[in-house]
C-alpha positions as CSV (number, residue, x, y, z in Angstrom):
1,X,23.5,6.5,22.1
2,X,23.5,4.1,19.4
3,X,23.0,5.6,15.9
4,X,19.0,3.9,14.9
5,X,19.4,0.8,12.5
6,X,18.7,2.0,8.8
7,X,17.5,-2.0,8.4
8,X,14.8,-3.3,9.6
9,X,15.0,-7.5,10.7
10,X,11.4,-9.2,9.9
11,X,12.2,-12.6,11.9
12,X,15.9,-14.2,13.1
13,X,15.8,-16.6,10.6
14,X,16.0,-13.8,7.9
15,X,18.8,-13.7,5.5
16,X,17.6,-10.2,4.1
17,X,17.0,-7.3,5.7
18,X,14.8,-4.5,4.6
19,X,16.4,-0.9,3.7
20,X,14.7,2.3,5.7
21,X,16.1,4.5,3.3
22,X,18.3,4.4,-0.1
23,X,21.4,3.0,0.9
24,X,24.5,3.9,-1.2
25,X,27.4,1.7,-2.2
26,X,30.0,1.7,0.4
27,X,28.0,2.4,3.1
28,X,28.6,0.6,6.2
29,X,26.0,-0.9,8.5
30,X,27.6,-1.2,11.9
31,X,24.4,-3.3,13.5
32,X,24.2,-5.5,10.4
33,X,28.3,-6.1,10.4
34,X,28.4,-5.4,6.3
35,X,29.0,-3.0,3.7
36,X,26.3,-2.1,0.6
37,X,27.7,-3.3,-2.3
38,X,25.5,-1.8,-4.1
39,X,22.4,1.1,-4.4
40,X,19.2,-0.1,-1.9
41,X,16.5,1.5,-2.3
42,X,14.6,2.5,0.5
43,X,12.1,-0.8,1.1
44,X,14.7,-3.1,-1.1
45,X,15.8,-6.1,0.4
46,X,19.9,-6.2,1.5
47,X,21.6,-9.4,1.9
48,X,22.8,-10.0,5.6
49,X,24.8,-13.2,5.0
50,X,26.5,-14.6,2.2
51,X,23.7,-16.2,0.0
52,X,24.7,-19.3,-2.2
53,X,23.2,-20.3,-5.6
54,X,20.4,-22.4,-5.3
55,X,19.7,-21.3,-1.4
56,X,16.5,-20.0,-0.2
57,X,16.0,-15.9,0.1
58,X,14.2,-16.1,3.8
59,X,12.0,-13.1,5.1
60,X,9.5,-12.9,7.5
61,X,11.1,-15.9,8.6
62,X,9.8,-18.3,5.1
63,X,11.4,-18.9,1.6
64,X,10.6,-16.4,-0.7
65,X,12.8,-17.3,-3.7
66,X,15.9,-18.7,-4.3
67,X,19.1,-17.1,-4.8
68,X,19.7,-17.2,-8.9
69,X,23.7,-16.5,-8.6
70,X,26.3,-15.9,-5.7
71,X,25.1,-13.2,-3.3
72,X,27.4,-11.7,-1.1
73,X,26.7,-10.0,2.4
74,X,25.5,-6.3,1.6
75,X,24.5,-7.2,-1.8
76,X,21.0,-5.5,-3.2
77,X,18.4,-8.8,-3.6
78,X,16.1,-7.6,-6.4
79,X,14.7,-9.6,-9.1
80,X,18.6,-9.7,-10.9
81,X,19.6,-12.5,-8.8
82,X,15.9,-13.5,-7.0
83,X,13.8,-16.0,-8.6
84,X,11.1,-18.9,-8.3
85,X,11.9,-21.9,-6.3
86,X,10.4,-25.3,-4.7
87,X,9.9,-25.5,-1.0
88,X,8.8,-27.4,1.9
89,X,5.4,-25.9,2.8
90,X,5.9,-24.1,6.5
91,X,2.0,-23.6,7.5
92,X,2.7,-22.1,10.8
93,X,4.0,-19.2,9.7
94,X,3.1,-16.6,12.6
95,X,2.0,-18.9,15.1
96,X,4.5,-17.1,17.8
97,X,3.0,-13.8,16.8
98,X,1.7,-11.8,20.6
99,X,-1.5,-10.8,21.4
100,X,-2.9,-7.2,22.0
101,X,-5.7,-8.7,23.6
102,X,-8.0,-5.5,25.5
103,X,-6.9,-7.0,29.0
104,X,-3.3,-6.7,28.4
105,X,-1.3,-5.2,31.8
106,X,0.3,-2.8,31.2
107,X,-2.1,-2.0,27.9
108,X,-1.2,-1.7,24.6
109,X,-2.0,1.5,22.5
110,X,-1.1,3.1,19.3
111,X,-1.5,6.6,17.6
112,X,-4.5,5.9,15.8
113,X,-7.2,7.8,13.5
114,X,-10.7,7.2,14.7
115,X,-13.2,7.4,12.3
116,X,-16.8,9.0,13.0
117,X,-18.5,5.3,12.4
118,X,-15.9,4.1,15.1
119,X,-13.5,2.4,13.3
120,X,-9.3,3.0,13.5
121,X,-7.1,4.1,10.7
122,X,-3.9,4.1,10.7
123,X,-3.0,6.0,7.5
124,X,-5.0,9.2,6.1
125,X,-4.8,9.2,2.4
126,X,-7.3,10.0,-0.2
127,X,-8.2,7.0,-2.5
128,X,-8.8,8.0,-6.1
129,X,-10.2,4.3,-7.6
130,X,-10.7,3.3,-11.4
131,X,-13.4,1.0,-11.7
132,X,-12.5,0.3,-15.3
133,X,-8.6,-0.4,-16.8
134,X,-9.9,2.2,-19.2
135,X,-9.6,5.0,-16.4
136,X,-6.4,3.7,-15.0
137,X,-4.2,6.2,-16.6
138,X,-6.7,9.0,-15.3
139,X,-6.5,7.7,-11.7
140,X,-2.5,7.9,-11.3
141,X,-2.7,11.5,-13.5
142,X,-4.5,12.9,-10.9
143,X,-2.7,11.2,-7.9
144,X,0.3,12.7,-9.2
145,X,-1.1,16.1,-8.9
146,X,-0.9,15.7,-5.2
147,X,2.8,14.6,-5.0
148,X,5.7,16.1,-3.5
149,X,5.0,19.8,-1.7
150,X,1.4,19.9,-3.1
151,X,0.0,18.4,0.3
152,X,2.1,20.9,2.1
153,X,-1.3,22.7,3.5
154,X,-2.7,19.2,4.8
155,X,-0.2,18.0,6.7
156,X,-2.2,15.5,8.5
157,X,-3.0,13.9,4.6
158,X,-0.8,11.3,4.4
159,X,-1.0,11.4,0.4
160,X,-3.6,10.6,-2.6
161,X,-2.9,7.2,-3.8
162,X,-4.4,5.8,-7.2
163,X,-6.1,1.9,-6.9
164,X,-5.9,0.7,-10.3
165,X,-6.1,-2.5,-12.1
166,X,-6.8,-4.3,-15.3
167,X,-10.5,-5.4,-15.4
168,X,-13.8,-3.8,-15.5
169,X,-14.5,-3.6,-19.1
170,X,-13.9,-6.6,-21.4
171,X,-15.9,-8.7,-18.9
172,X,-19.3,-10.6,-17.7
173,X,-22.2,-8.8,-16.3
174,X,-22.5,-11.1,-13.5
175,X,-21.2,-13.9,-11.6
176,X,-17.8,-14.6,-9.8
177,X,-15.9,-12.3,-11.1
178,X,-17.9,-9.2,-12.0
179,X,-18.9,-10.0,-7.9
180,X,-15.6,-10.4,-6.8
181,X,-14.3,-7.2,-8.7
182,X,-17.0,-5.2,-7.5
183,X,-16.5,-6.4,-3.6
184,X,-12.6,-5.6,-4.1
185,X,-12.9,-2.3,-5.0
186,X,-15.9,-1.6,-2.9
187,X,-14.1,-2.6,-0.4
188,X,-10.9,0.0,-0.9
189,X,-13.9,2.4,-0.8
190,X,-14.8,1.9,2.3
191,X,-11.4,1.0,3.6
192,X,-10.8,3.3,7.4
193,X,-7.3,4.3,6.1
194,X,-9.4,6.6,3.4
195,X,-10.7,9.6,4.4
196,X,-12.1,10.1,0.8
197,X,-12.0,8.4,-1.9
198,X,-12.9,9.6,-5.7
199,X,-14.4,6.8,-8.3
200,X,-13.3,7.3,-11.9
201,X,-14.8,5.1,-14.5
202,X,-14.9,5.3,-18.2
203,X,-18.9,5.2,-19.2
204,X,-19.8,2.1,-21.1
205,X,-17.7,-0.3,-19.1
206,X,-19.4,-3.2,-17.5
207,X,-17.9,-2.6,-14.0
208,X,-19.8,0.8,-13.9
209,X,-19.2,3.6,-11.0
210,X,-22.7,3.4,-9.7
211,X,-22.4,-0.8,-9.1
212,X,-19.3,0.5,-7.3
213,X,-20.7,2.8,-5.3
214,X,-23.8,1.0,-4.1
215,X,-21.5,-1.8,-2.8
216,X,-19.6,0.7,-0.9
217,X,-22.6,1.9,0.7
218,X,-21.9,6.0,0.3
219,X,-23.8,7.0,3.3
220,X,-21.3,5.7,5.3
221,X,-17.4,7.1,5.6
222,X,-15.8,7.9,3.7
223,X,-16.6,10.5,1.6
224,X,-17.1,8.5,-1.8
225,X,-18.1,11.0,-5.1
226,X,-17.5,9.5,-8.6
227,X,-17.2,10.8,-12.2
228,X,-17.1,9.5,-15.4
229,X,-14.5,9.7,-18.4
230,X,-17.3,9.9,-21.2
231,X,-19.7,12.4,-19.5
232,X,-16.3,14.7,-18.3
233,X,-15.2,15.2,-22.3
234,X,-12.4,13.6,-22.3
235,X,-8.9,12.5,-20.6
236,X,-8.0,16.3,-19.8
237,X,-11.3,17.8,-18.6
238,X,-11.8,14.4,-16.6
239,X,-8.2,14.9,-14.9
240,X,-8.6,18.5,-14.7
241,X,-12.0,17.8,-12.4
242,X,-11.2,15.3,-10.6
243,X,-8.2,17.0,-9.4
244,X,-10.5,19.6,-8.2
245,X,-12.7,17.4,-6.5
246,X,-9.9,16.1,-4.5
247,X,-8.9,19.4,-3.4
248,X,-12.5,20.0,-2.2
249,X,-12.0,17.2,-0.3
250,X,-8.6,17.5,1.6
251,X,-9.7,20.4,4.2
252,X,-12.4,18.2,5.9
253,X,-9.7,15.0,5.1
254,X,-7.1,17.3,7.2
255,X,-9.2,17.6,10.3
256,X,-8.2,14.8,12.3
257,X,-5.7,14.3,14.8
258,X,-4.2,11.1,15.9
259,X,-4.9,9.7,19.7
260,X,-4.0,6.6,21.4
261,X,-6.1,3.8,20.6
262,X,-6.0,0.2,22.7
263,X,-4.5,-2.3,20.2
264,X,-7.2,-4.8,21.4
């Protein structure tokens, strides 16, 4: 049996392929025909085909850049030699995309998460979400608490991830985008792929927790708590307690099992 490809193809027309894993220099990719040239990180884009100068970068089948120097065929495509370029608008990007329609024979299922309101994750990760830039910091502090062997008691906790951003504070009251900001993260809140999800804010920022929360509509999953930076006492005490609160909340995030849901 054929070793599995360590690539993965996002359309035929692509001239990039996407790393599974880190890929070192020298190694060769029998599917893809070339050699690394260089380090790929794992989710990196790998050249496939000799790339000229000047020549579109094409994955999922559009131009996403254009090639700022000669690339070769196994050659890492990063920002170093990926930049900016003019194209010819392609608006039917997808169009040859299937259906999972419900009445598909034979039908189509995946290992899905159902939620208790009836909708399907397919990740289970705990959301820790500054409303404010000011709590940004706090947010990934915490989320990196979690990392590495620290979830090793919750296996079915895909991770906690850290939603952050640069708004919140310096900002209007109302209108578009005190709306729009509000909606956005609301929406993270109540996203299915979070089991839980911890809001952080500072205390006298305009985008406050409780606006946040409201929009989210608590009551419904997930489980949505929030803190603030101000009434904590500070950075530390504020990391220190949120950190507990997500630990509170990973047995009951644990307890779900994956079963096959219809893709329709």
């Amino acid at each position: 049996m054929a070793a599995p490809s360590k690539t993965l193809c996002l359309h035929p027309l692509d001239n990039v392929r996407v790393a599974l894993e880190d890929l070192a220099v020298g190694e060769r990719l029998e599917r893809e025909g070339v050699v690394c040239r260089g380090c790929v990180p794992a989710g990196h884009k790998l050249a496939a085909a000799a790339i000229r100068a000047g020549e579109a970068v094409v994955k999922y089948g559009q131009p996403i850049g254009t090639a700022t120097c000669e690339i070769a065929a196994g050659d890492h495509v990063h920002t170093h030699n990926l930049g900016m370029g003019r194209f010819v608008r392609d608006y039917a990007s997808g169009v040859e995309a299937g259906s999972a329609a419900a009445g598909a024979d034979p039908p189509e299922f995946f290992q899905g998460i159902l939620r208790p309101d009836g909708r399907v994750a397919t990740r289970n990760y705990i959301g820790v979400i500054s409303t404010v830039n000011c709590s940004a910091s706090v947010a990934r502090m915490v989320a990196d608490r979690f990392r590495g062997e620290a979830l090793g008691d919750y296996p079915n906790v895909d991770g906690v991830v850290p939603i952050c951003h640069g708004f919140g504070c310096g900002m209007a009251g109302s209108g578009r985008g005190f709306d729009h900001l509000r909606e956005s993260l609301a929406g993270y809140s109540r996203h299915p792929n979070f089991a839980a999800v911890l809001l952080i804010g500072l205390g006298c920022e305009v985008m406050q927790v409780g606006a946040v929360a409201a929009e989210a509509d608590c009551t419904q999953p997930p489980m949505v708590t929030t803190l603030t930076i101000q009434e904590t006492g500070g950075t530390r005490r504020t990391v220190e307690e949120a950190a507990a609160r997500v630990r509170a909340m990973l047995p009951a995030a644990n307890a779900v099992r994956r079963e096959p849901v219809p893709a329709g």
